[in-house]
C-alpha positions in Angstrom: 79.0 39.9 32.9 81.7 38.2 31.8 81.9 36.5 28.3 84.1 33.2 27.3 86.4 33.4 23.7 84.9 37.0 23.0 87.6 38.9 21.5 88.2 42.0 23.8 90.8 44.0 21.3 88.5 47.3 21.7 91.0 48.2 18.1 89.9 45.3 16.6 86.1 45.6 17.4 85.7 48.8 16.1 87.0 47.8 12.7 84.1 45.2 12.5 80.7 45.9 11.3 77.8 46.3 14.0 76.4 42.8 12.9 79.7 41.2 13.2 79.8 42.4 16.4 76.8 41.2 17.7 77.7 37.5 16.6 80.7 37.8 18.1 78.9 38.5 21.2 76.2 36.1 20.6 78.8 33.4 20.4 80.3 34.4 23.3 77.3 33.9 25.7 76.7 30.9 23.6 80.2 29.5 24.6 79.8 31.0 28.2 76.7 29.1 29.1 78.3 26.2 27.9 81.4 26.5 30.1 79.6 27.0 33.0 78.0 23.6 33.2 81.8 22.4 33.2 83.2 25.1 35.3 82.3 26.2 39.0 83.7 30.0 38.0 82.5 30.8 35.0 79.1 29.3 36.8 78.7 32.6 39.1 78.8 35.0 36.8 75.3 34.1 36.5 74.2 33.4 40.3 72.3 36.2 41.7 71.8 36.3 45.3 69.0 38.2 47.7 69.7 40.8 50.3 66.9 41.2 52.8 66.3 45.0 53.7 68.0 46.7 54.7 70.3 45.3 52.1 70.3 45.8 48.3 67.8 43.3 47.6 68.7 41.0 44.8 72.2 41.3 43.1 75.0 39.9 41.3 76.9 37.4 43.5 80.1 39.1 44.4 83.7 37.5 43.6 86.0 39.0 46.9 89.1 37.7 47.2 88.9 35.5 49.7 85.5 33.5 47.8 88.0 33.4 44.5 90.5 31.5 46.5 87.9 29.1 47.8 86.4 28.9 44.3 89.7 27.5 43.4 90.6 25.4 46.4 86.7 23.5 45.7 88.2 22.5 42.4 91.4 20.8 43.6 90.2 19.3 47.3 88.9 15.9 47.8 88.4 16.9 51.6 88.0 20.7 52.6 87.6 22.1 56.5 87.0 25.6 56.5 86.6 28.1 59.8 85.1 31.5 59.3 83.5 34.6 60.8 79.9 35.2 60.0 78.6 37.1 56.8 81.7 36.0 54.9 80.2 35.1 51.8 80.3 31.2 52.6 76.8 30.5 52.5 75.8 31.8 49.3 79.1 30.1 47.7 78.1 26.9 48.9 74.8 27.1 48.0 75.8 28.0 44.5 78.8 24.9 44.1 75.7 22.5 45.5 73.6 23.6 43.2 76.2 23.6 40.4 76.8 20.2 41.5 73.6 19.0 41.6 72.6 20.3 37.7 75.1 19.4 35.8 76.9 16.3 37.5 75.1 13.0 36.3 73.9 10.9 39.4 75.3 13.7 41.7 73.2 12.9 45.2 74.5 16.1 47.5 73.9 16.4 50.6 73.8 19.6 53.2 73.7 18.8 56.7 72.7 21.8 58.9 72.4 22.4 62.3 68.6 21.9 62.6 65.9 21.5 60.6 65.5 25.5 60.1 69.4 26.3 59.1 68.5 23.3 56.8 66.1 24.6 54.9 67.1 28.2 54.5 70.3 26.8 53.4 68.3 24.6 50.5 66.3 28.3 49.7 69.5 30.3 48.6 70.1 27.1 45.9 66.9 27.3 45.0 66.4 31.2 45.3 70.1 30.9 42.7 68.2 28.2 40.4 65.5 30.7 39.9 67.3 33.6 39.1 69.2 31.6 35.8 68.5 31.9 32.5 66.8 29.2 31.2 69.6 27.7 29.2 71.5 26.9 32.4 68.1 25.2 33.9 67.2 21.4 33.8 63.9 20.4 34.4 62.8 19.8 38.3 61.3 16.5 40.0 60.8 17.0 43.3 60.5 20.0 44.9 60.1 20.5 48.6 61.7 22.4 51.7 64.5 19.4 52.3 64.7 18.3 48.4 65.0 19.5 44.7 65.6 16.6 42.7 66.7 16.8 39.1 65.5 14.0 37.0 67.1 14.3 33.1 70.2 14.8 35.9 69.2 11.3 38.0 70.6 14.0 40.4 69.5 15.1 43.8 70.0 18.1 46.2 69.1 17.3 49.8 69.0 19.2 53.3 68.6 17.4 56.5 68.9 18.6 60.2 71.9 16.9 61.7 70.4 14.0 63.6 71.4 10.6 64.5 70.8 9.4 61.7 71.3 11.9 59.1 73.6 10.6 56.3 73.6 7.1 57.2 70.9 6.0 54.5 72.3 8.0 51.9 75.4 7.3 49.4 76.3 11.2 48.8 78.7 12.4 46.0 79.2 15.8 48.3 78.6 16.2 51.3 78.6 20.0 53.2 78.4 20.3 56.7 77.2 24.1 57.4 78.3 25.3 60.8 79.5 22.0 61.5 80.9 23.1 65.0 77.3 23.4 66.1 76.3 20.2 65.1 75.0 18.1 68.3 75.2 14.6 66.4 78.4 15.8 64.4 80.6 12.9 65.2 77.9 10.5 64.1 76.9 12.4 60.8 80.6 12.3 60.3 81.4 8.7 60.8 78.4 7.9 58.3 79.3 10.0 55.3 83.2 9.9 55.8 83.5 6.3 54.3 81.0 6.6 51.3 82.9 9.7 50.2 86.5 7.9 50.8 85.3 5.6 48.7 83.1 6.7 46.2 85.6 9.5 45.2 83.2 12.3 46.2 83.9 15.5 48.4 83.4 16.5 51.9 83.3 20.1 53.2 82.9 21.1 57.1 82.3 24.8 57.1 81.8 26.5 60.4 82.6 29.3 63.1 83.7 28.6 66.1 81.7 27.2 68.6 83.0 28.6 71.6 81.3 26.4 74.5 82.9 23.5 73.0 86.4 23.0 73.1 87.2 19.5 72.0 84.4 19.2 69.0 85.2 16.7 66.4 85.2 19.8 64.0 88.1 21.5 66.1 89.7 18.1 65.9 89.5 17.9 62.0 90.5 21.7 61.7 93.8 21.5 63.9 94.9 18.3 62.1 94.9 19.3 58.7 96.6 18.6 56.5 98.4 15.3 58.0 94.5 13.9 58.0 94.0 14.4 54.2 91.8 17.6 55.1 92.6 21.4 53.3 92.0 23.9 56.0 90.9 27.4 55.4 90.8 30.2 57.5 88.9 33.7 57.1 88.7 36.9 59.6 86.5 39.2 60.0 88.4 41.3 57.7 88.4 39.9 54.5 84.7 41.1 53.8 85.0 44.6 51.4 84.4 47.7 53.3 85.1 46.2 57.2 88.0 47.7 59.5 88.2 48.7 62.1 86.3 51.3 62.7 83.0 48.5 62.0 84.5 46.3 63.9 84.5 48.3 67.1 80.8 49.3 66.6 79.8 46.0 65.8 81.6 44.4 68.6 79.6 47.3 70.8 76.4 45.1 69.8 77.3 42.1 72.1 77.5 41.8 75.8 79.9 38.9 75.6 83.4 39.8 74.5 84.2 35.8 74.0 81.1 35.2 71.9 81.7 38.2 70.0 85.6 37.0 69.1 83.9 34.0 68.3 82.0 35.0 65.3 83.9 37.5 64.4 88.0 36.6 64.7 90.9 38.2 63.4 93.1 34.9 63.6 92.6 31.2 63.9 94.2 31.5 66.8 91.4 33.1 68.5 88.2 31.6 66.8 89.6 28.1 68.7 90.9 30.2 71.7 89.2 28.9 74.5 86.7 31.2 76.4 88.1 34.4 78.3 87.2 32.9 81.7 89.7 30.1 81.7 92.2 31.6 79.4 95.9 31.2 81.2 97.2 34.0 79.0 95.3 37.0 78.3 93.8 37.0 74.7 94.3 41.0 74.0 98.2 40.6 75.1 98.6 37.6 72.2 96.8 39.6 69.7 99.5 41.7 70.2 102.3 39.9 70.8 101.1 38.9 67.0 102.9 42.1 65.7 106.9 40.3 66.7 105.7 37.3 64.3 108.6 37.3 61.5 109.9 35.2 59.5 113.3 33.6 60.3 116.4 35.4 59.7 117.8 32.3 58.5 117.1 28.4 58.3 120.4 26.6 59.6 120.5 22.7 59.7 120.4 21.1 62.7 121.6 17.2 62.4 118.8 15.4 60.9 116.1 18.4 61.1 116.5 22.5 60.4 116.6 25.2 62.8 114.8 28.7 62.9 117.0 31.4 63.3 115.1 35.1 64.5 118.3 36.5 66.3 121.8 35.5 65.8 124.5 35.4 68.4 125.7 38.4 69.6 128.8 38.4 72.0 128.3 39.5 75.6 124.8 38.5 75.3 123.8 35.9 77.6 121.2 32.9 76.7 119.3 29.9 78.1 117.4 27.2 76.3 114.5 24.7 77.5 113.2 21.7 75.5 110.1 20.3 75.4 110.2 16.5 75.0 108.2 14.4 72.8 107.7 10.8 72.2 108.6 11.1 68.7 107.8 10.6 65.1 103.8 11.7 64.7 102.7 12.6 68.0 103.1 15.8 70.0 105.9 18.7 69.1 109.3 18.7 70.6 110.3 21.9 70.7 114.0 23.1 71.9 113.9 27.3 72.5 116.8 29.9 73.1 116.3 33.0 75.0 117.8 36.4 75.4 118.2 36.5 79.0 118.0 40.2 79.0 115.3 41.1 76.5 113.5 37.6 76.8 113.4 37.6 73.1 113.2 33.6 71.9 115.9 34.1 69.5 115.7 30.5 68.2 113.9 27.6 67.8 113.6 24.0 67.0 109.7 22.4 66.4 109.5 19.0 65.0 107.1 15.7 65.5 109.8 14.0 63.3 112.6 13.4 66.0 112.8 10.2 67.9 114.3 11.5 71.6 117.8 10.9 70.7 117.7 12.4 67.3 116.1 15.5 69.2 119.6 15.7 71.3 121.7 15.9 68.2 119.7 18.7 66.3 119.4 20.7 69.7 123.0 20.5 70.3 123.8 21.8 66.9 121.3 24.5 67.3 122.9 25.6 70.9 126.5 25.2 69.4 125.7 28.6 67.4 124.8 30.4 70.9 128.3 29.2 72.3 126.5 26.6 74.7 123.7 28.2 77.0 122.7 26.6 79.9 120.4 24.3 78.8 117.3 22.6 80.8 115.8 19.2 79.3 112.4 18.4 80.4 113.3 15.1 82.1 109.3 13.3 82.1 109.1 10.4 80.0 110.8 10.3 76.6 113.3 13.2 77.2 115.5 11.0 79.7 116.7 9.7 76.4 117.0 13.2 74.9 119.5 14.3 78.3 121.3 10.9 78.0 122.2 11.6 74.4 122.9 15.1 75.0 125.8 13.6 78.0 127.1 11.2 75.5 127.7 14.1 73.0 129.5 15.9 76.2 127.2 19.0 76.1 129.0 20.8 78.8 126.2 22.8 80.4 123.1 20.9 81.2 120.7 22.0 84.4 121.2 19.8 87.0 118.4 19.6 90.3 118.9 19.9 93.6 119.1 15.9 93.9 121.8 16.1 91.2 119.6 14.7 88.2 120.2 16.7 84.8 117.1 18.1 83.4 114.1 19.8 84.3 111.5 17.9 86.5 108.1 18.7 86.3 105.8 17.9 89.3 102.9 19.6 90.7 105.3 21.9 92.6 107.8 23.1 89.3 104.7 23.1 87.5 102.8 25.8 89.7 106.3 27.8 89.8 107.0 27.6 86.0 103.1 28.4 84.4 102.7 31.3 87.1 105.9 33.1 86.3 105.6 32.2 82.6 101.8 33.6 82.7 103.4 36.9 84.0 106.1 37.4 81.7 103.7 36.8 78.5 101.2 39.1 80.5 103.4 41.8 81.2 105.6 41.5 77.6 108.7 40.4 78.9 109.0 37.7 76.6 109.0 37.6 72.9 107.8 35.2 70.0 108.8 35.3 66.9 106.9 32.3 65.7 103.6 32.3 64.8 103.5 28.5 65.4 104.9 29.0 69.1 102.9 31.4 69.9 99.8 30.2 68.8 99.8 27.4 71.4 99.5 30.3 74.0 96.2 30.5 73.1 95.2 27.1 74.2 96.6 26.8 77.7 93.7 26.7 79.9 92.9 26.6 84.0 91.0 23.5 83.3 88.1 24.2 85.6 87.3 20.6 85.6 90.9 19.9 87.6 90.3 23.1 89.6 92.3 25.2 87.9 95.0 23.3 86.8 97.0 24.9 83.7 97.5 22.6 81.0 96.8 22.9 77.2 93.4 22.2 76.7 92.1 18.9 74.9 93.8 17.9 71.6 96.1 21.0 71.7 99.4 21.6 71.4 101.5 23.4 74.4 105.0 22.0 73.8 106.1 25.6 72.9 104.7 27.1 76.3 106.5 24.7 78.0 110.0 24.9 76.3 109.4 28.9 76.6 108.8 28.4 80.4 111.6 26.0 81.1 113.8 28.8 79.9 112.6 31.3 81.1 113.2 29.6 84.8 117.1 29.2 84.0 117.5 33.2 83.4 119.0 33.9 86.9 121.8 31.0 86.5 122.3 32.2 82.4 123.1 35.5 84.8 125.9 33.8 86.6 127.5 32.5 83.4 130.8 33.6 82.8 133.4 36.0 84.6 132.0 36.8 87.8 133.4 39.1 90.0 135.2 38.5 93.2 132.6 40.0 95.4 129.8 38.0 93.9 131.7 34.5 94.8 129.8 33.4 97.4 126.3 34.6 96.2 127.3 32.2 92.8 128.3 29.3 94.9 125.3 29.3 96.7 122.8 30.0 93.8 124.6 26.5 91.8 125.1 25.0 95.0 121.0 25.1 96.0 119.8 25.0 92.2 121.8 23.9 89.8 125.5 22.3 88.6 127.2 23.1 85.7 128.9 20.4 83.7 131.9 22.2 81.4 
C-alpha cells in the first residue's frame, strides 16, 4: 500500500527509533485515509476487487496504464465517451469512482444505467463487493440497501442501478451518470436525452462506456464517440492490448474461441478503427488489408502552409516523378471534410494531403493550389457535385493551368452512378491488392467505413454519420494516373495514342 506525507528516505528512517517509526507510519495511514475521501487515486489503493475461479479470487485492484490515464482523465472531464475491448479493467474502475462518488460527495445521487436489469445489478455488486472490502474508517453508515440501491444517509447520497428502459433517468436529477455498454442499450437515445440536460446543467458528469456493438452501425453511442471532441465529449480508446500479459500469441487462441471473426474484432479490437468498422460482410475494403496498411501511418515530413489552412507533407517532390491530385468537396465550415490528395503515379504513394471542415469552397481552391504549386502542378481533378463548382471556378480564376476536363468539356470530376461504379471498383482493388499508400491515419481510417449498403443493393457509400471524403479524393486520383502518364515530353511515336487519350478523356489547360 501506498502511504501519503510518509517520509520514504530509507537513510533517514534508520536513524529514527522503532517508536518514531511507527508514528510516522501511523500518521501516514492517518493522512492517507483522509486523502482518499478527496482523491479518486489515492482512493484505490484500498479497493479490492473479486476474481471468480479460475481467477485469484479477491485482490488488490490493479493500477495498468491505461486505468491510470482514465483515473486522471475522470478528474478533468465534465463529459467522457469511452470504447473498449472486454475485460479491460473498466468495470471494476467505474464501480470504484461511483462508489467513491457516492460516499464522500454530499447530496451525490449517481446513477448506472445498464443494459438490462441483470448487467444492472452485477454492476451495483462490484460497488458494493468494493464497500465491503474497506476499512472502516473509509465507510459511512448505509440506508438502503437492495439489488438496484445503496443509499448513504449521513451522505444524503445515493448509488442507483437501473436497466435502460424508457423511462430510466427521466425521474431522477443525477450528479453522475455512467452508461455501461452503452452501445447495447435498446432505449439509449431516450436514457440519453433525459439525463443529458440535468447534467449540463447541474454541473455533474456523464460517462458512456461501451464495446462495440457490431449489428448497429448508426447507434447514438457511435454518434457521440466519432464527434468528440467538437460535441464537448473526451473520447477514449483501449485495444485489446493494453491488458498486462496479452499479445499475440493470446490473442490468436482466444480469437480461436469464436466462430465469428466480426464479433470477435468487436470485443476484442486493436484500433478504433475496427471496433466501429462495419461487419465483414458489407465491408468495401477488406479489414485485414487496413490493419495492415496501418504499418505506412507516419507522421508528416513537414507541415507547409497552405493560404488560409496547413498542408501535410509525407513525400516531397522529386523530379521526374509524375503526380495527380483529386479533391473532395465539402460544403464548408463544420460539416463534412474536404480533402485535396497528391499521388505518386508510379508507387501510388499519397504523398500529400490537405483535410479541413474549416474551408468555405473557394478558400479550399486557394490552399489546394498552394499545396499542388510544390508538386510543379499535377493534373488535378475537382469533384464537380455541389459545392466544389465554386472550388473549380476559383481554381480558373487563379489560372491553375492543369485542371481535368470531361468528355463534354466541363472541368472537374463528375460523379454519377456510372463514374461512381468505375471509381469505388478500381479504388477497392488498388487498396485490396496494396497499390496504394496512406500515410494518414485520419485518411485511412475512413476506409474502414465504406460499406455495400445492402439496404441500396449494394451500393458503396460511407456508411451512416461517417466520413469518406478521403476515399473519395484518393479515388479521384487514382482515376487521373493514365493522363499524369502523358504529362510531359512524349515521344514522337506515342503522338497519336496522346491525342486520342486527351482528346476522348480529358483537356489540359496550360
Amino acid at each position: 500500500m501506498r502511504y501519503a506525507y510518509v517520509p520514504h528516505n530509507e537513510a533517514y528512517m534508520s536513524t529514527i527509533s522503532d517508536e518514531q517509526r511507527q508514528m510516522l507510519l501511523e500518521a501516514g495511514e492517518a493522512a492517507s485515509i483522509e486523502l482518499s475521501k478527496r482523491d479518486f487515486d489515492e482512493f484505490l489503493n484500498y479497493v479490492k476487487i473479486l476474481e471468480p475461479p479460475p481467477g485469484r479470487g479477491i485482490i488488490p485492484f490493479e493500477r495498468w496504464p491505461h486505468l491510470v490515464e482514465v483515473c486522471q482523465t475522470l478528474e478533468e472531464t465534465k463529459l467522457l465517451v469511452w470504447l473498449k475491448s472486454r475485460q479491460t479493467g473498466a468495470s471494476w474502475l467505474l464501480a470504484a469512482y461511483s462508489l467513491w462518488r457516492a460516499l464522500y460527495s454530499e447530496g451525490a445521487m449517481v446513477l448506472l444505467l445498464s443494459q438490462g436489469e441483470e448487467e444492472a445489478k452485477r454492476l451495483l455488486a462490484k460497488s458494493r463487493f468494493i464497500l465491503e472490502q474497506l476499512p472502516e474508517s473509509l465507510k459511512v453508515p448505509i440506508g438502503v440497501d437492495s439489488r438496484q440501491e445503496l443509499e448513504f444517509p449521513t451522505m444524503h447520497s445515493n448509488l442507483l442501478a437501473l436497466p435502460s428502459t424508457e423511462k430510466a433517468g427521466r425521474s431522477s436529477t443525477a450528479s453522475m451518470v455512467i452508461m455501461d455498454e452503452a452501445d447495447y442499450h435498446e432505449h439509449l437515445d431516450a436514457n440519453y436525452a433525459a439525463v443529458k440536460p440535468t447534467i449540463d446543467d447541474g454541473g455533474g458528469q456523464l460517462i458512456l462506456v461501451s464495446t462495440s456493438n457490431g449489428m448497429v452501425q448508426n447507434s447514438l453511442f457511435k454518434k457521440v464517440y466519432k464527434d468528440a471532441p467538437f460535441n464537448g465529449f473526451k473520447r477514449l480508446f483501449y485495444g485489446w492490448n493494453v491488458r498486462p500479459g496479452r499479445d499475440n500469441e493470446w490473442y490468436a487462441a482466444r480469437k480461436l474461441e469464436y466462430t465469428d471473426d466480426s464479433l470477435f474484432e468487436k470485443e476484442y479490437p486493436a484500433s478504433e478503427e475496427e471496433a466501429l468498422a462495419p461487419p465483414r460482410t458489407i465491408a468495401a475494403f477488406n479489414p485485414d488489408t487496413l490493419n495492415m496498411m496501418r504499418e505506412d501511418v507516419r507522421n508528416p515530413v513537414e507541415v507547409m502552409p497552405a493560404g488560409p489552412v496547413t498542408a501535410n507533407i509525407y513525400q516531397d517532390f522529386h523530379p521526374g516523378k509524375r503526380y495527380m491530385a483529386g479533391t473532395d468537396t465539402s460544403h464548408g465550415v463544420g460539416g463534412d471534410d474536404a480533402v485535396t490528395v497528391v499521388m505518386d503515379r508510379d508507387t501510388g504513394y499519397v504523398v500529400a494531403d490537405i483535410q479541413t471542415n474549416l474551408l468555405p469552397p473557394d478558400q479550399l481552391a486557394i490552399a489546394s493550389v498552394a499545396l499542388l504549386a510544390r508538386y510543379h502542378n499535377p493534373i488535378w481533378g475537382i469533384e464537380d457535385n455541389d459545392w466544389g463548382v465554386l472550388t473549380i471556378v476559383s481554381a480558373q480564376g487563379m489560372r491553375y493551368p492543369r485542371i481535368y476536363y470531361r468528355d463534354d468539356d466541363k472541368a472537374g470530376w463528375h460523379t454519377d452512378e456510372r463514374s461512381r461504379y468505375t471509381l469505388w471498383g478500381e479504388l477497392i482493388e488498388a487498396v485490396n491488392s496494396r497499390l496504394i499508400t496512406i500515410a494518414s491515419e485520419q485518411g485511412l481510417s475512413q476506409f474502414y467505413s465504406v460499406i455495400r449498403n445492402p439496404n441500396k443493393n449494394g451500393r458503396i457509400e460511407g456508411q451512416a454519420g461517417a466520413h469518406d471524403d478521403y476515399p473519395l479524393a484518393v479515388g479521384i486520383a487514382w482515376q487521373l494516373r493514365r493522363f499524369a502518364q502523358a504529362v510531359g515530353r512524349v515521344k514522337n511515336n506515342d503522338a497519336d495514342t496522346w491525342r486520342s487519350v486527351f482528346k476522348r478523356s480529358v483537356r489540359l489547360r496550360w
